[in-house]
Residue frames as qw, qx, qy, qz and C-alpha x, y, z in Angstrom:
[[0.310, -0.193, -0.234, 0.901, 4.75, 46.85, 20.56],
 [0.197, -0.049, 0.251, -0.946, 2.30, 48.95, 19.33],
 [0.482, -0.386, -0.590, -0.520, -0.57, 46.89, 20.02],
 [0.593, -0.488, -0.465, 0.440, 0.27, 46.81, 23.53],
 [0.040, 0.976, 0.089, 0.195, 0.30, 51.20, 22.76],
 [0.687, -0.531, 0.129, 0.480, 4.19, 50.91, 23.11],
 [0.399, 0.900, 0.161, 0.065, 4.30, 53.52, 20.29],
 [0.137, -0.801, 0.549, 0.194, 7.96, 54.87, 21.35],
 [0.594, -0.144, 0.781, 0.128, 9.33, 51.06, 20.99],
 [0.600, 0.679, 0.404, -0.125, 7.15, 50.65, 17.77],
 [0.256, 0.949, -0.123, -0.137, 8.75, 53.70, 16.07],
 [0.101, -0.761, 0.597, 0.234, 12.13, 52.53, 16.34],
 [0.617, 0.019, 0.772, 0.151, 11.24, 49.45, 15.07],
 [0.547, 0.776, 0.300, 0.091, 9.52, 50.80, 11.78],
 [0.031, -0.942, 0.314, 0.114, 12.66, 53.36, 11.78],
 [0.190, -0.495, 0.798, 0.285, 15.12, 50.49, 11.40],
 [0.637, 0.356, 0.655, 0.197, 13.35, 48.91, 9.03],
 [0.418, 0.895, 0.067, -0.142, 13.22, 51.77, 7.01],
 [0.135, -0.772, 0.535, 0.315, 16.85, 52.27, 7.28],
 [0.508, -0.065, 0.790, 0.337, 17.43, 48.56, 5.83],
 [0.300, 0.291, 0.638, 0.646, 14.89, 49.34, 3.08],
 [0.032, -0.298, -0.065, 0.952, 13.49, 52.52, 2.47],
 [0.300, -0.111, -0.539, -0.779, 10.93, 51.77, -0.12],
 [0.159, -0.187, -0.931, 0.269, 8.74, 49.60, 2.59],
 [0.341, -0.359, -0.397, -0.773, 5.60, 50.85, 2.43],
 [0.586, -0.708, -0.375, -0.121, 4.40, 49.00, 5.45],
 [0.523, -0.340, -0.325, 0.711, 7.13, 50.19, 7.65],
 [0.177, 0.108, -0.004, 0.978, 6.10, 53.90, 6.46],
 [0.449, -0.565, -0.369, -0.585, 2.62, 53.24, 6.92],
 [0.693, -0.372, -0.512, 0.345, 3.38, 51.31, 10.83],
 [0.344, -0.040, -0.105, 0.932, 5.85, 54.83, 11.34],
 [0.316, -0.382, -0.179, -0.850, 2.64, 57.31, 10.08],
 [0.623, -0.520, -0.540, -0.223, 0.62, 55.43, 12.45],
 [0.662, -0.023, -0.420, 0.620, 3.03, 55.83, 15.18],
 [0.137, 0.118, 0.006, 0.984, 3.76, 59.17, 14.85],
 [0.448, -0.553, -0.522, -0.470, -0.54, 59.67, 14.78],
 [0.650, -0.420, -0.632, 0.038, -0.36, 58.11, 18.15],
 [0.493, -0.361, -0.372, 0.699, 2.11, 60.19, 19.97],
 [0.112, 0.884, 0.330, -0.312, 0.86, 63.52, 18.54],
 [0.098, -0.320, 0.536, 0.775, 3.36, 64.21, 15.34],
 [0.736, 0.558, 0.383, 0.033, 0.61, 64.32, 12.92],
 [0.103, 0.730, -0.397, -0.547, 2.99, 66.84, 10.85],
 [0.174, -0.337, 0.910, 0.165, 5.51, 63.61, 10.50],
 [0.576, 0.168, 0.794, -0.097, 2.66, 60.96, 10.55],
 [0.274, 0.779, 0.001, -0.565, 1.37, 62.90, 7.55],
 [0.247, 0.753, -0.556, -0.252, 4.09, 62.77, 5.56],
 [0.261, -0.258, 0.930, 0.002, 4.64, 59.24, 6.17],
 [0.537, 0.376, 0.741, -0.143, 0.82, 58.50, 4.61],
 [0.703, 0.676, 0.166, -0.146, 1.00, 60.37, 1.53],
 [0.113, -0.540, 0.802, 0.230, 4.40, 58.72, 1.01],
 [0.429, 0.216, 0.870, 0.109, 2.87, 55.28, 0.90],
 [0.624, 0.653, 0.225, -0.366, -0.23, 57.40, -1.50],
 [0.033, 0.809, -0.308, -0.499, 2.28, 58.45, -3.36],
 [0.031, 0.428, -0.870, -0.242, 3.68, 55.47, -4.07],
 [0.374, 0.380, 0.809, -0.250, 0.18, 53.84, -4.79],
 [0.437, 0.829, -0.085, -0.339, -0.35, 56.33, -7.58],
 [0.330, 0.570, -0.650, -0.379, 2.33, 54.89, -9.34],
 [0.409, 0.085, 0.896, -0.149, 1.13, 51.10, -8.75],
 [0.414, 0.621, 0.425, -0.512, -1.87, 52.42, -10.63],
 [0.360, 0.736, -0.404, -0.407, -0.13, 54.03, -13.57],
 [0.205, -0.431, 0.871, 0.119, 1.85, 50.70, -13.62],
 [0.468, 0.467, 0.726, -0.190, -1.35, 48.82, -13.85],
 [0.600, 0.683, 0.172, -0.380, -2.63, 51.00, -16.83],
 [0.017, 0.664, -0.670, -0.332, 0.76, 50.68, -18.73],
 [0.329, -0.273, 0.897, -0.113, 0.66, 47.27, -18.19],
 [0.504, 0.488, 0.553, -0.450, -2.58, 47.34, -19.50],
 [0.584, 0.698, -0.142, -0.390, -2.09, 49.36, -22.67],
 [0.064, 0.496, -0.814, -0.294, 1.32, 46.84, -23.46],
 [0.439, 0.259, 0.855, -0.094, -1.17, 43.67, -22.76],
 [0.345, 0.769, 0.164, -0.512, -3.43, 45.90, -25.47],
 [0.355, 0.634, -0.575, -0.376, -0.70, 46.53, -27.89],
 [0.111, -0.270, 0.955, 0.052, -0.32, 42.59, -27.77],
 [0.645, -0.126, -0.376, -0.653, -4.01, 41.79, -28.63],
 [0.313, -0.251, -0.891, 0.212, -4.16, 39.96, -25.07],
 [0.320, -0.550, -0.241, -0.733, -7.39, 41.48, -24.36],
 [0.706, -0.588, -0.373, -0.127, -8.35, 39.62, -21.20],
 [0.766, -0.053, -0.200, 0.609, -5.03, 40.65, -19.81],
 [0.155, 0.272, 0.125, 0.942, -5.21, 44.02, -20.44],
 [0.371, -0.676, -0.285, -0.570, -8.81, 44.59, -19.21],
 [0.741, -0.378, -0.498, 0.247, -7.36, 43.25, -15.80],
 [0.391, -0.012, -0.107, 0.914, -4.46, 45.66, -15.82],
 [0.148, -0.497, -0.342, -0.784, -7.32, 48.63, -17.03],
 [0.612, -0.396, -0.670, -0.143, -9.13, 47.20, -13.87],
 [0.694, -0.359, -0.219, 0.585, -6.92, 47.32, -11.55],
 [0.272, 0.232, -0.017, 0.934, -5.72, 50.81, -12.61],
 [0.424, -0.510, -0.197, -0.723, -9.57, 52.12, -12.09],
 [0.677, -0.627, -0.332, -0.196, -9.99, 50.65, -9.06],
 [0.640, -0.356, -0.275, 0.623, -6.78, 51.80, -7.64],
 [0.137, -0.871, -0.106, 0.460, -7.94, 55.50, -8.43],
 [0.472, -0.011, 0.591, 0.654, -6.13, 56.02, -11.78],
 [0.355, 0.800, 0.263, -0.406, -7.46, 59.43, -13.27],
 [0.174, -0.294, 0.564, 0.752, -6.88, 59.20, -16.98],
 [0.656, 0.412, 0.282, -0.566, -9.75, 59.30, -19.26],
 [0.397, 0.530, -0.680, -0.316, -7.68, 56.74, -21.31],
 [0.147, 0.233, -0.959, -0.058, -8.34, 53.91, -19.34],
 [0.617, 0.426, 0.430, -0.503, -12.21, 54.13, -19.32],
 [0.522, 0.587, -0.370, -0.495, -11.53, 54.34, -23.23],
 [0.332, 0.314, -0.889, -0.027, -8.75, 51.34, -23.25],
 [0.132, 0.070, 0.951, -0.272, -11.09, 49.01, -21.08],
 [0.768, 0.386, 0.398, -0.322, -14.36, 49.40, -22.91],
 [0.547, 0.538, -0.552, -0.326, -12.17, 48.98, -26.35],
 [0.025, -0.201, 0.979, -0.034, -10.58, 45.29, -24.59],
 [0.496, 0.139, 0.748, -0.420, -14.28, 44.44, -23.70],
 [0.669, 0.574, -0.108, -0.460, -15.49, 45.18, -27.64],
 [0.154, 0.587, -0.737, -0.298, -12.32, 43.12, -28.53],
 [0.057, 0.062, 0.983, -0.164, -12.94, 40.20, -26.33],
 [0.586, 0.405, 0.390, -0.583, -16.80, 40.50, -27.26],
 [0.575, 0.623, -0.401, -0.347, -15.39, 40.20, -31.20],
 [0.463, 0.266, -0.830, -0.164, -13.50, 37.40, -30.47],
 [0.184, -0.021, 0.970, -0.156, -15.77, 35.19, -28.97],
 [0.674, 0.465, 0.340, -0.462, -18.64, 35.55, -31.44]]
């Protein structure tokens, strides 16, 4: 539907998906796109820094994830999580800190 620019049709389809699950990221991103198409940016808006929103905590998750791999001395684990946090936009000046400390670890233990 909306690759064939049936955008009305579309909408209700991303709309009852939402209803079944609400956390669906692609069905709020499919809906912002929608909405783009027919001229709601307000709506579409709101529908794209829903999904950010909820990418910003992915991130945090990732660093968490990180610092518990950390507190476990699984370094190579942890630098992944640390990784992943920085490259999903994760502004903490803790996990520049925590991901050169995993790389000193895992440098210590393999000499």
């Amino acid at each position: 539907m909306y690759l064939s620019n049936d955008f009305e049709s579309a909408l209700e389809v991303f709309m009852m998906a939402l209803s079944i699950n609400q956390s669906n990221d692609a069905a709020k991103f499919g809906l912002g796109r929608c909405l783009f198409k027919i001229g709601k940016i307000k709506e579409s808006l709101d529908c794209f820094l829903e999904v950010i929103k909820g990418q910003e905590l992915v991130a945090q998750a990732n660093y968490y994830a990180g610092c518990a791999y950390y507190n476990e001395h699984d370094y190579s684990n942890a630098l992944k999580y640390f990784t992943d946090a920085q490259d999903l936009g994760f502004k903490d000046k803790g996990v520049g800190i925590n991901h050169a400390l995993c790389l000193e670890n895992l440098n210590q233990q393999n000499t």
